[in-house]
N, CA, C and O atoms as a GROMACS GRO file, in nm:
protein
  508
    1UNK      N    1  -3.206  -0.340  -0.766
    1UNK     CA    2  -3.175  -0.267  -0.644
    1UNK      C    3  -3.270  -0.306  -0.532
    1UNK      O    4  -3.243  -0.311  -0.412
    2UNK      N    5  -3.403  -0.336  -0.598
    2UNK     CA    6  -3.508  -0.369  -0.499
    2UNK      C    7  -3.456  -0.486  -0.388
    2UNK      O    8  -3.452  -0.481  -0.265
    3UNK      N    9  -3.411  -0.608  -0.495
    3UNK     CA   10  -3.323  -0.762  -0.459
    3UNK      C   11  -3.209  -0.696  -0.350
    3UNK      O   12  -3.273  -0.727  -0.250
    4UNK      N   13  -3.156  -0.665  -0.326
    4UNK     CA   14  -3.074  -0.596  -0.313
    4UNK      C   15  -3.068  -0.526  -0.134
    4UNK      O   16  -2.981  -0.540  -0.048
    5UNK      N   17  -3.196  -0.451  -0.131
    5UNK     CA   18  -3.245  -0.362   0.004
    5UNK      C   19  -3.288  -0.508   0.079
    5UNK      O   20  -3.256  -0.536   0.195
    6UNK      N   21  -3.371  -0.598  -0.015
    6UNK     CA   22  -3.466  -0.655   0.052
    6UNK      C   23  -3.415  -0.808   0.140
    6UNK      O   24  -3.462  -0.877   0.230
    7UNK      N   25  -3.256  -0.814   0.030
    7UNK     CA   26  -3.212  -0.899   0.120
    7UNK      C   27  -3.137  -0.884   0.279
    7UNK      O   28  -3.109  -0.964   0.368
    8UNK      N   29  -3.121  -0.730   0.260
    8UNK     CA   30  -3.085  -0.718   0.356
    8UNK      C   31  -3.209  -0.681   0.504
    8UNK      O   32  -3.187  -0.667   0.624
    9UNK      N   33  -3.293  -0.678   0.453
    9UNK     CA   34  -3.410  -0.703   0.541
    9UNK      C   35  -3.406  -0.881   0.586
    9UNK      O   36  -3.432  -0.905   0.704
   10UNK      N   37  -3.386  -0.956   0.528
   10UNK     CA   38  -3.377  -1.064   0.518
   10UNK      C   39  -3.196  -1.139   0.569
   10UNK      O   40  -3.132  -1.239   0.536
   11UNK      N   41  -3.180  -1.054   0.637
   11UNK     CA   42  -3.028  -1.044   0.711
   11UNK      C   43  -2.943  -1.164   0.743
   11UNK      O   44  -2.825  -1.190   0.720
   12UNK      N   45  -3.058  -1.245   0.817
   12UNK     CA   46  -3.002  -1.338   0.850
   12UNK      C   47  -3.114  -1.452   0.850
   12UNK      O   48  -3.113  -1.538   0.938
   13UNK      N   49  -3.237  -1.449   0.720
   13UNK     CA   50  -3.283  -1.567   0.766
   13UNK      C   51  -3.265  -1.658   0.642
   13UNK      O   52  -3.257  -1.626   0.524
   14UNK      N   53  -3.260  -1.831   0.725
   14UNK     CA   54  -3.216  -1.896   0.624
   14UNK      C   55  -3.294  -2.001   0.603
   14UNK      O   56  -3.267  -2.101   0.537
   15UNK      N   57  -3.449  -1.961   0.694
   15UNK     CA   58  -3.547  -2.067   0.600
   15UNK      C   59  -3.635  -2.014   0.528
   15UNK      O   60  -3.657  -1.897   0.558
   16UNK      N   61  -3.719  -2.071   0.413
   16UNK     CA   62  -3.764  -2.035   0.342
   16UNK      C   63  -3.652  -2.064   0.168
   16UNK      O   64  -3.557  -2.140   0.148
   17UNK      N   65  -3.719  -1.973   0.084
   17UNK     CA   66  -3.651  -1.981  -0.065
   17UNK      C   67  -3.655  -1.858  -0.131
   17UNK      O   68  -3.746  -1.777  -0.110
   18UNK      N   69  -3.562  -1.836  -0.210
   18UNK     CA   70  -3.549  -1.738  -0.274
   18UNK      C   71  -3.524  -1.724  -0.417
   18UNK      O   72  -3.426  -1.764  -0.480
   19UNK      N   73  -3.652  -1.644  -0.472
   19UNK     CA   74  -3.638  -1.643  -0.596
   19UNK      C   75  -3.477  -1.589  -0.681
   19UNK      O   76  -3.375  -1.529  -0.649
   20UNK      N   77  -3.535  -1.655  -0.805
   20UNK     CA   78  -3.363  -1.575  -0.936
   20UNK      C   79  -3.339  -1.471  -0.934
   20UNK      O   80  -3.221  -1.434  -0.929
   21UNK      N   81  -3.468  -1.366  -0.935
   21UNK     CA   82  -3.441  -1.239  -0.927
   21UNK      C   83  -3.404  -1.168  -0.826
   21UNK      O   84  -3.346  -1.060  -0.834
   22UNK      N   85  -3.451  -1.251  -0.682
   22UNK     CA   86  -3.398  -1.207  -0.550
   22UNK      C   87  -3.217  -1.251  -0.573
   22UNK      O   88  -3.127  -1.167  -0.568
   23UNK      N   89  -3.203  -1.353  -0.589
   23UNK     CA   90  -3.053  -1.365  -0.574
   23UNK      C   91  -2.998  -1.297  -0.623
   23UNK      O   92  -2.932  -1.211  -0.565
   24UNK      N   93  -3.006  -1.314  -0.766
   24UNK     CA   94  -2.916  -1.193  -0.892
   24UNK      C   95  -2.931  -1.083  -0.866
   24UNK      O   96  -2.834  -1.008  -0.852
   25UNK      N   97  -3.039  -1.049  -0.854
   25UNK     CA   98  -3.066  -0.905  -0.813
   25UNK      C   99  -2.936  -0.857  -0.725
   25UNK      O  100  -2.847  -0.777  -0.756
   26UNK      N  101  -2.955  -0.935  -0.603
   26UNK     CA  102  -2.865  -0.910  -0.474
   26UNK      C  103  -2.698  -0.905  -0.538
   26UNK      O  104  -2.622  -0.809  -0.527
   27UNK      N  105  -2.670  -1.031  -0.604
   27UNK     CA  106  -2.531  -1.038  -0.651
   27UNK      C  107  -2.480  -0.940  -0.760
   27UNK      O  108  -2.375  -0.878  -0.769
   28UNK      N  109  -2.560  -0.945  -0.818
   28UNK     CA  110  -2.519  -0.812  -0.932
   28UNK      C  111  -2.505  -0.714  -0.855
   28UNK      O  112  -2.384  -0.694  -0.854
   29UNK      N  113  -2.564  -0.626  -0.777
   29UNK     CA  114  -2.502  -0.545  -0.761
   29UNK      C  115  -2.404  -0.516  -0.652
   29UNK      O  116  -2.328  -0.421  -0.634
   30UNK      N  117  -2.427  -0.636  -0.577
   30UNK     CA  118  -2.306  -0.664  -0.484
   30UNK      C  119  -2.156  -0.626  -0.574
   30UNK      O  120  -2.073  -0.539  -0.546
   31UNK      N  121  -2.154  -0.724  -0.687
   31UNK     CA  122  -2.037  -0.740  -0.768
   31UNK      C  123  -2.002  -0.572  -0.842
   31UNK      O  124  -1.890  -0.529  -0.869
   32UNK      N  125  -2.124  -0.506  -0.860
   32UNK     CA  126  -2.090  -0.421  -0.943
   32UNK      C  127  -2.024  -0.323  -0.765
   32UNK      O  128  -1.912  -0.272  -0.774
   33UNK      N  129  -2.099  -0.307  -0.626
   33UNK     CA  130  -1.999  -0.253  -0.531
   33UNK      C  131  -1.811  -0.265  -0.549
   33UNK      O  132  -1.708  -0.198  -0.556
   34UNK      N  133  -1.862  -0.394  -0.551
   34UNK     CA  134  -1.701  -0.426  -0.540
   34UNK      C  135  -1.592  -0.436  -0.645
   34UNK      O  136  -1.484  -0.490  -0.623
   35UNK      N  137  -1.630  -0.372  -0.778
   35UNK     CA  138  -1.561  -0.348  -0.894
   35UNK      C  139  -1.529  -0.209  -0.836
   35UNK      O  140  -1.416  -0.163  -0.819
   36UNK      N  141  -1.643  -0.150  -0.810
   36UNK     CA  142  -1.628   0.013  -0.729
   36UNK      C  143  -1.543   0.017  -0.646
   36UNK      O  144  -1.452   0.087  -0.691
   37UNK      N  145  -1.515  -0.025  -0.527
   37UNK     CA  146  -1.436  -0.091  -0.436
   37UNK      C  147  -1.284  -0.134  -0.508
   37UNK      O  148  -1.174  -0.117  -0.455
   38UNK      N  149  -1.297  -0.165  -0.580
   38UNK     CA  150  -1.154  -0.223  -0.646
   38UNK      C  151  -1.096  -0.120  -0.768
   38UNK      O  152  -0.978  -0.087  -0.783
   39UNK      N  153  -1.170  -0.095  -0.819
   39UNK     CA  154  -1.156   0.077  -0.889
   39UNK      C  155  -1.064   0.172  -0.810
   39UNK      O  156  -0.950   0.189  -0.851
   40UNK      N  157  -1.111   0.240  -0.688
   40UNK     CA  158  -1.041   0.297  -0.601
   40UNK      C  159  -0.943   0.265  -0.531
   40UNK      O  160  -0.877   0.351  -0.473
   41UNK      N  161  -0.910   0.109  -0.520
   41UNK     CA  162  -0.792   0.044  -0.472
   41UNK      C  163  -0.674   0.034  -0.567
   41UNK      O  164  -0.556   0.006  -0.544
   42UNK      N  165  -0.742   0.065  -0.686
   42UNK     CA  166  -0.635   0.059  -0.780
   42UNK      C  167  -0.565   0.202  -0.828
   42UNK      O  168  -0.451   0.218  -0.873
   43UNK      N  169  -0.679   0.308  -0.802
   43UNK     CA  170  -0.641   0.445  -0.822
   43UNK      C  171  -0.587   0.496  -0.717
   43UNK      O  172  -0.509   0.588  -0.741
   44UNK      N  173  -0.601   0.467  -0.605
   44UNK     CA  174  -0.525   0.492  -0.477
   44UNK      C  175  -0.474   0.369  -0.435
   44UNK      O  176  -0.547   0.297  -0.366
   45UNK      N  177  -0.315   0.317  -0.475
   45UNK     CA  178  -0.244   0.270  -0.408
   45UNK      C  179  -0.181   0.209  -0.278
   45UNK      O  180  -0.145   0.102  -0.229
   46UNK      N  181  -0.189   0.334  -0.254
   46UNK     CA  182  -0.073   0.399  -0.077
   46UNK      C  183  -0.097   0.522  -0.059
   46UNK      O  184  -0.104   0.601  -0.152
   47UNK      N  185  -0.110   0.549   0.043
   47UNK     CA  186  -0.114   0.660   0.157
   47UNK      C  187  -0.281   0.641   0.238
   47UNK      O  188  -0.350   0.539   0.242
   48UNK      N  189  -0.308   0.764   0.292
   48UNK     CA  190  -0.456   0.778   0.383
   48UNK      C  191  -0.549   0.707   0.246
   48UNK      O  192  -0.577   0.587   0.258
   49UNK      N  193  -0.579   0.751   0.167
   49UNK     CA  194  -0.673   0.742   0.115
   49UNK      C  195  -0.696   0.556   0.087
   49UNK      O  196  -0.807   0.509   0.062
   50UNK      N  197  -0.597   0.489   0.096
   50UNK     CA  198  -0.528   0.323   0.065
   50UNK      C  199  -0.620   0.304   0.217
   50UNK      O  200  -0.723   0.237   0.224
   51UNK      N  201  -0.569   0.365   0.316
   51UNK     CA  202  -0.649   0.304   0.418
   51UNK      C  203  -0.755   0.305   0.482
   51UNK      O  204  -0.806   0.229   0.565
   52UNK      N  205  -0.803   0.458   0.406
   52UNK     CA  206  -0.953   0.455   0.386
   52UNK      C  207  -1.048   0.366   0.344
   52UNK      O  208  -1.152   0.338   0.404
   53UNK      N  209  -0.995   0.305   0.198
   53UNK     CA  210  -1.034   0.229   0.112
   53UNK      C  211  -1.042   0.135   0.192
   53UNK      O  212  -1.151   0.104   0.241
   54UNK      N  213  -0.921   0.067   0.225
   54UNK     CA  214  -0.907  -0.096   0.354
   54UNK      C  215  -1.043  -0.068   0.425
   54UNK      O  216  -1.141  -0.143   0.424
   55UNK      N  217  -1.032   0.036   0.479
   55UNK     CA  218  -1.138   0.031   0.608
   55UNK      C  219  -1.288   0.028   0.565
   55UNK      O  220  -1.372  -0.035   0.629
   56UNK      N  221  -1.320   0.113   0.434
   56UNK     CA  222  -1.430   0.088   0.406
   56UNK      C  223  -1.493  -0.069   0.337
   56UNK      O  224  -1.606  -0.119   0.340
   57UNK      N  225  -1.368  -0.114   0.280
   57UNK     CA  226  -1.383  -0.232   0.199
   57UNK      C  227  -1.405  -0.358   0.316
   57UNK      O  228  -1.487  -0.449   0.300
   58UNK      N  229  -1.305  -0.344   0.452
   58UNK     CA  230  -1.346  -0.464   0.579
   58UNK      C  231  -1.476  -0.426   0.627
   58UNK      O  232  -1.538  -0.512   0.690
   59UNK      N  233  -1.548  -0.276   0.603
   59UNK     CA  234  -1.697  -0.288   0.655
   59UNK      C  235  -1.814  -0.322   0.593
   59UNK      O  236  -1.926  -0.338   0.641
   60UNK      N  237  -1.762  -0.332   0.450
   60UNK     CA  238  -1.843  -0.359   0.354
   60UNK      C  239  -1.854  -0.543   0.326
   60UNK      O  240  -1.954  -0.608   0.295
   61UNK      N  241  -1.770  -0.572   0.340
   61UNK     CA  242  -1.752  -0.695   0.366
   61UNK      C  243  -1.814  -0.780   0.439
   61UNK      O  244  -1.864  -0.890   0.418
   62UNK      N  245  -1.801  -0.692   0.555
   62UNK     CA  246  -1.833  -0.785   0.724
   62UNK      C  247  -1.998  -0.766   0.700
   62UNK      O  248  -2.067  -0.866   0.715
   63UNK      N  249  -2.055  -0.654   0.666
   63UNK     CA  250  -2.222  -0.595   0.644
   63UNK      C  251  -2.264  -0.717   0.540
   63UNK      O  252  -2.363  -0.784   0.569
   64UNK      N  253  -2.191  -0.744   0.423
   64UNK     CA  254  -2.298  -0.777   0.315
   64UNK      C  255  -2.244  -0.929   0.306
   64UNK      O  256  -2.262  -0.991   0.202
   65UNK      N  257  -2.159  -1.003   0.442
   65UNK     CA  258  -2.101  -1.143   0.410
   65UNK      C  259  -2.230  -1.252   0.489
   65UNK      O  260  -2.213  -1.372   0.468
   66UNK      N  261  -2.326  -1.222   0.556
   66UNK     CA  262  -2.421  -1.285   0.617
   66UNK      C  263  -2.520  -1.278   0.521
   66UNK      O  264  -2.555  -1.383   0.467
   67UNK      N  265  -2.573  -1.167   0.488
   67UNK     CA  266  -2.662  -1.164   0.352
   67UNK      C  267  -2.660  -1.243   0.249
   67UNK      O  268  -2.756  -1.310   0.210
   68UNK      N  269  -2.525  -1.236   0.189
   68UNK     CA  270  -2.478  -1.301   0.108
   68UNK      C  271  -2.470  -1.499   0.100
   68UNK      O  272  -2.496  -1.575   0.007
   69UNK      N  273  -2.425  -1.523   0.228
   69UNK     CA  274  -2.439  -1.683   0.241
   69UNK      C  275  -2.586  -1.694   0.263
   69UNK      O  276  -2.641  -1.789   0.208
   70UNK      N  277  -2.668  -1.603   0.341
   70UNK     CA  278  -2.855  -1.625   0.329
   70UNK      C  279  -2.899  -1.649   0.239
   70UNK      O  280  -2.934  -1.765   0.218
   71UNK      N  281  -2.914  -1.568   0.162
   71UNK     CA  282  -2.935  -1.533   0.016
   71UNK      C  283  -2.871  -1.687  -0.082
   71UNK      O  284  -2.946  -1.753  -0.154
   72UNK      N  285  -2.772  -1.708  -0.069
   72UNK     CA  286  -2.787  -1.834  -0.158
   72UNK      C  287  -2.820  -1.926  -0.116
   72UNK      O  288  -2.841  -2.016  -0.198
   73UNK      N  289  -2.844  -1.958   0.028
   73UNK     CA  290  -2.829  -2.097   0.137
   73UNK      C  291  -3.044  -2.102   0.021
   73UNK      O  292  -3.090  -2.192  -0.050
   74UNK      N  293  -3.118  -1.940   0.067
   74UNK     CA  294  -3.226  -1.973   0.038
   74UNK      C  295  -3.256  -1.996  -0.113
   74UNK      O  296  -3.368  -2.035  -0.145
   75UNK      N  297  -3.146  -1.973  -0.221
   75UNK     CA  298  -3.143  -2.037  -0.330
   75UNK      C  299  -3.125  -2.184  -0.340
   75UNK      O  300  -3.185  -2.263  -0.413
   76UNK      N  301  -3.074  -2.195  -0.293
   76UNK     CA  302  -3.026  -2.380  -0.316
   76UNK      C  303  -3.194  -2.445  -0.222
   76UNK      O  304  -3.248  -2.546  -0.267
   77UNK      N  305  -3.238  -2.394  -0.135
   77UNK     CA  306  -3.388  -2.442  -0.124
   77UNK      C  307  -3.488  -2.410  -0.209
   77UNK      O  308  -3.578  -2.482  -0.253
   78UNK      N  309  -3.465  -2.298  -0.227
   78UNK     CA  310  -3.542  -2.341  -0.386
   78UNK      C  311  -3.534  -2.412  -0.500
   78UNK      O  312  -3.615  -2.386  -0.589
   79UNK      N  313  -3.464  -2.484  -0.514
   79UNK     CA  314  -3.444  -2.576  -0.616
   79UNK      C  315  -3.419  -2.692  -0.545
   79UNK      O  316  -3.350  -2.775  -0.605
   80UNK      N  317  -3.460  -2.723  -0.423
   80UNK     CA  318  -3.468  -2.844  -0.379
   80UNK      C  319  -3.343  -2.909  -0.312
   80UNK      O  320  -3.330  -3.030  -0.294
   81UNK      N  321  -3.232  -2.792  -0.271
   81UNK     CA  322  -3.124  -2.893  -0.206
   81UNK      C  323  -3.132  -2.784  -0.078
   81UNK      O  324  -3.185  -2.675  -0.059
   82UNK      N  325  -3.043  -2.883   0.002
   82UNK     CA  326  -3.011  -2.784   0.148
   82UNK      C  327  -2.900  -2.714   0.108
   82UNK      O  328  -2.827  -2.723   0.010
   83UNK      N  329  -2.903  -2.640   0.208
   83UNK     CA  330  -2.809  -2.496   0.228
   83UNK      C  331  -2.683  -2.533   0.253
   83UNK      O  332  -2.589  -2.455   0.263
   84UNK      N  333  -2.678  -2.627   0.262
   84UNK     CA  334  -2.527  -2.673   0.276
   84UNK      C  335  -2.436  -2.657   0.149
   84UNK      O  336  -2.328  -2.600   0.131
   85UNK      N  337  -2.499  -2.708   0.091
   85UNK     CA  338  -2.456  -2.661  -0.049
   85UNK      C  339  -2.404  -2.540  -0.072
   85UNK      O  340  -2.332  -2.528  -0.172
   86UNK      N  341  -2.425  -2.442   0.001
   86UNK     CA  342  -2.357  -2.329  -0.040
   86UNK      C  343  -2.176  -2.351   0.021
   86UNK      O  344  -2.089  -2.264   0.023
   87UNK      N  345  -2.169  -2.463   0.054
   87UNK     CA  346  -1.991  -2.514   0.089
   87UNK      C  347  -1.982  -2.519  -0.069
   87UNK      O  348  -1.932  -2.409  -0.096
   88UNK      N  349  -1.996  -2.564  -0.149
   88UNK     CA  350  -1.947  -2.588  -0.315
   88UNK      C  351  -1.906  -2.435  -0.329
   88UNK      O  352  -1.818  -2.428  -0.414
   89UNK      N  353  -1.927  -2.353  -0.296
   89UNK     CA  354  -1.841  -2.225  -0.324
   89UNK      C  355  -1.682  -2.230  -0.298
   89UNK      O  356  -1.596  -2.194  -0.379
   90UNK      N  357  -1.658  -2.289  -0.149
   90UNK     CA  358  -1.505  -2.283  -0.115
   90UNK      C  359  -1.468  -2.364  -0.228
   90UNK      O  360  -1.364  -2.302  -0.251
   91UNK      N  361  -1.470  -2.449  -0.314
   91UNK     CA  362  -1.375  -2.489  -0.429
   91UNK      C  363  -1.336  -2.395  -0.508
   91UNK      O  364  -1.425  -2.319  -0.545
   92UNK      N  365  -1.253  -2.380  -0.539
   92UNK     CA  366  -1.225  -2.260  -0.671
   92UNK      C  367  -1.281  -2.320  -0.770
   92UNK      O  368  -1.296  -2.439  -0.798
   93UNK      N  369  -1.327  -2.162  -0.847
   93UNK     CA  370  -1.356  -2.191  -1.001
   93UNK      C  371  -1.447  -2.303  -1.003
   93UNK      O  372  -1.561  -2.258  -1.012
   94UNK      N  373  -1.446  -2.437  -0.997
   94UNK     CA  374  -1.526  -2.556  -0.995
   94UNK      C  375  -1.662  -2.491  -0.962
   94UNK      O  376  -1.754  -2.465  -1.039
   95UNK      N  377  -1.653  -2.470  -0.828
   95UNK     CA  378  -1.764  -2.465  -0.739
   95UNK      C  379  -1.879  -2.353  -0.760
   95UNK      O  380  -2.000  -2.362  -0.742
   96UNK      N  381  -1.788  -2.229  -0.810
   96UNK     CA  382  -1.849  -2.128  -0.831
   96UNK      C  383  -1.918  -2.128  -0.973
   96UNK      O  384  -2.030  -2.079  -0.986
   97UNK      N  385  -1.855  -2.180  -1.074
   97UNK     CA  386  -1.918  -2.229  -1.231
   97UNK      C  387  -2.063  -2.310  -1.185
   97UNK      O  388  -2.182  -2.285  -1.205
   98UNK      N  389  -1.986  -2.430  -1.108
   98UNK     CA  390  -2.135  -2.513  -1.083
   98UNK      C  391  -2.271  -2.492  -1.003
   98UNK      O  392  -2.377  -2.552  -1.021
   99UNK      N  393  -2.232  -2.358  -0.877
   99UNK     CA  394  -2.352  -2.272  -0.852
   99UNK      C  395  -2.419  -2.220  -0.957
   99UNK      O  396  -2.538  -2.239  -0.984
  100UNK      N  397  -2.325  -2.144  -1.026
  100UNK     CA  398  -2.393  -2.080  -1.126
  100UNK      C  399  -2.464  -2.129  -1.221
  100UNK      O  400  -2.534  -2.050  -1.284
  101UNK      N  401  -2.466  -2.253  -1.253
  101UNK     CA  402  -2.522  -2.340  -1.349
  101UNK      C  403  -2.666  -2.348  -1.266
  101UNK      O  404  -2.778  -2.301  -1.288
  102UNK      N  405  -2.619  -2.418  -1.175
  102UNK     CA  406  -2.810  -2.407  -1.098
  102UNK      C  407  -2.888  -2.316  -1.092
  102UNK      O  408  -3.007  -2.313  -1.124
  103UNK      N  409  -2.796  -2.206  -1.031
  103UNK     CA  410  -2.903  -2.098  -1.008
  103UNK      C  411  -2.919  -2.003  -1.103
  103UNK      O  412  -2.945  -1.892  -1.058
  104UNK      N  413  -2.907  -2.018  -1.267
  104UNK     CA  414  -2.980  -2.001  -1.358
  104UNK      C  415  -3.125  -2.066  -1.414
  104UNK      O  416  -3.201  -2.018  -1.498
  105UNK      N  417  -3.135  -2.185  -1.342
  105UNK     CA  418  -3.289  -2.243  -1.406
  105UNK      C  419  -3.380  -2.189  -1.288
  105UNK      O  420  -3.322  -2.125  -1.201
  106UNK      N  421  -3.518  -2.207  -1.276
  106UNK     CA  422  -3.622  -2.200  -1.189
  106UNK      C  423  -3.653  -2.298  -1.095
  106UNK      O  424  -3.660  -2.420  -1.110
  107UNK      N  425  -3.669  -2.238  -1.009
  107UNK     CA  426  -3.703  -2.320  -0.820
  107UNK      C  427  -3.786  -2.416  -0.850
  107UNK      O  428  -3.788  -2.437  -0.971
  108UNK      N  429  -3.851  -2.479  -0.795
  108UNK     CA  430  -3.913  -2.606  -0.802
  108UNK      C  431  -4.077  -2.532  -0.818
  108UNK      O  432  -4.107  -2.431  -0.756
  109UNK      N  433  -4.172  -2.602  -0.911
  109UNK     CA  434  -4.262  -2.499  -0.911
  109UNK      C  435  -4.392  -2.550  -0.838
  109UNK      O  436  -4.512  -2.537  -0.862
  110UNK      N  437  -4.304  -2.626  -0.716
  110UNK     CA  438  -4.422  -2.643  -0.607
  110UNK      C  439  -4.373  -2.659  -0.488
  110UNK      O  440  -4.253  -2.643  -0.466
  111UNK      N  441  -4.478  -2.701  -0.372
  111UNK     CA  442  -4.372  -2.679  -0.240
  111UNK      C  443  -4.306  -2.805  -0.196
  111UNK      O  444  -4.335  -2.924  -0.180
  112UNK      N  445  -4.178  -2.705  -0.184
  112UNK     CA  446  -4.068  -2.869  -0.135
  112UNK      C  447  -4.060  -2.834   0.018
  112UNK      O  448  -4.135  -2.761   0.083
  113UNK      N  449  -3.981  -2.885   0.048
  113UNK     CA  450  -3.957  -2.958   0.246
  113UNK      C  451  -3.903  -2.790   0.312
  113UNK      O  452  -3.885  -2.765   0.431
  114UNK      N  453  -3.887  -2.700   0.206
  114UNK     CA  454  -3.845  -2.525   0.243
  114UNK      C  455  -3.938  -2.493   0.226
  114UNK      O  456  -3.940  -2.391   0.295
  115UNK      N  457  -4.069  -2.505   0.165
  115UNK     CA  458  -4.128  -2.378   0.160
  115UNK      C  459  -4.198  -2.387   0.068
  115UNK      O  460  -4.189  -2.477  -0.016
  116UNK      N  461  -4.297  -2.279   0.067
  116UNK     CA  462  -4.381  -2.262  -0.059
  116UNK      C  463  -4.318  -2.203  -0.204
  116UNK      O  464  -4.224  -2.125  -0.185
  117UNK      N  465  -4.353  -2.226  -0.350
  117UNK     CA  466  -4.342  -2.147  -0.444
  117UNK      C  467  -4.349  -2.012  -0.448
  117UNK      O  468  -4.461  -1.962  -0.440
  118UNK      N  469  -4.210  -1.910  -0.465
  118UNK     CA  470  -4.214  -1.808  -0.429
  118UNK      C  471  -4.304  -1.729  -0.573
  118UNK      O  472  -4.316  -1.607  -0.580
  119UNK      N  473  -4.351  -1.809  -0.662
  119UNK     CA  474  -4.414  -1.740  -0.745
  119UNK      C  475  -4.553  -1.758  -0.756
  119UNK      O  476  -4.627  -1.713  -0.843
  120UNK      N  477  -4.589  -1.852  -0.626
  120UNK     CA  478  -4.782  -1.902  -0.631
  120UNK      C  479  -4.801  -1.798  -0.621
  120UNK      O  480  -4.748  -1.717  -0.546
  121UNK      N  481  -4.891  -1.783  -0.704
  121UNK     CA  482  -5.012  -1.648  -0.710
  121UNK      C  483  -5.076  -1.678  -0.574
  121UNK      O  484  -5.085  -1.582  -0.496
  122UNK      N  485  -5.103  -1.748  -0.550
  122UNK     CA  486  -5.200  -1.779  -0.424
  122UNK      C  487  -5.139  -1.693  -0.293
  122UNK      O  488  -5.202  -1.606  -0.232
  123UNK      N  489  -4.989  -1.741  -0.263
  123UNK     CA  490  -4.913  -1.664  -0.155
  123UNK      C  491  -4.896  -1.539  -0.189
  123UNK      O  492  -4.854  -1.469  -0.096
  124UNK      N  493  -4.921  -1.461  -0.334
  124UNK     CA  494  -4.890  -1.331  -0.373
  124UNK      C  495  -5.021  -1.248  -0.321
  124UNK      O  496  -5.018  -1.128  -0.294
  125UNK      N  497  -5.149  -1.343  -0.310
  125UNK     CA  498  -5.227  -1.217  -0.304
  125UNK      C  499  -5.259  -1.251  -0.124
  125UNK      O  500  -5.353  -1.184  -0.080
  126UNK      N  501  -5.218  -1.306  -0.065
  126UNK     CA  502  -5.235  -1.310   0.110
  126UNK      C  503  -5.134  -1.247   0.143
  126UNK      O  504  -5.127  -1.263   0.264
  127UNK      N  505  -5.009  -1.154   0.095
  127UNK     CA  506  -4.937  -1.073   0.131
  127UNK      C  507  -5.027  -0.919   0.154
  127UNK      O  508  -4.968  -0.818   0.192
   0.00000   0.00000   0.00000
């Protein structure tokens, strides 16, 4: 949940890197929103409550869709590629398997052309 608040402090920036637990953090419970979100779309159909749902689901969307491309643009710098990379998502299925493959191992465990190691002890204790 922490991953989560903190990316959205982190709204819109897209230099720097971001740790596994920052991402997942963020996506898990993104995903678990929108099972929630889709729960209620399925129990309410049609009528007010259908367009309640619409309306909350296009604000929820529009809030957590900048975060969301941040948040991985600064994953893929941590492991050493640019943010561009976060285009391999628009493929179906393909694209999204093969994110996921990366951003299960660990960031580079020194500083690349993004940034420092988000796990140097060194940068942990000058915070």
């Amino acid at each position: 949940m922490v991953s989560y608040i903190r990316c959205f402090g982190k709204y819109a920036v897209v230099r720097g890197r971001s740790t596994r637990m920052e991402f997942w953090g963020f996506t898990i419970v993104n995903a678990i929103c929108w099972f929630i979100i889709g729960y209620f779309f399925m129990k309410y159909p049609r009528g007010l409550a259908n367009n309640v749902m619409t309306a909350i689901t296009v604000m929820y969307f529009l809030l957590t869709i900048t975060p969301s491309i941040t948040v991985t643009m600064r994953r893929w710098h941590d492991i050493g590629r640019t943010g561009a990379w976060v285009l391999l998502n628009l493929v179906p299925l393909a694209g999204m398997f093969t994110t996921f493959g990366f951003f299960l191992y660990r960031g580079d465990n020194f500083t690349n052309k993004y940034g420092r190691d988000p796990y140097d002890r060194k940068l942990k204790r000058r915070r």
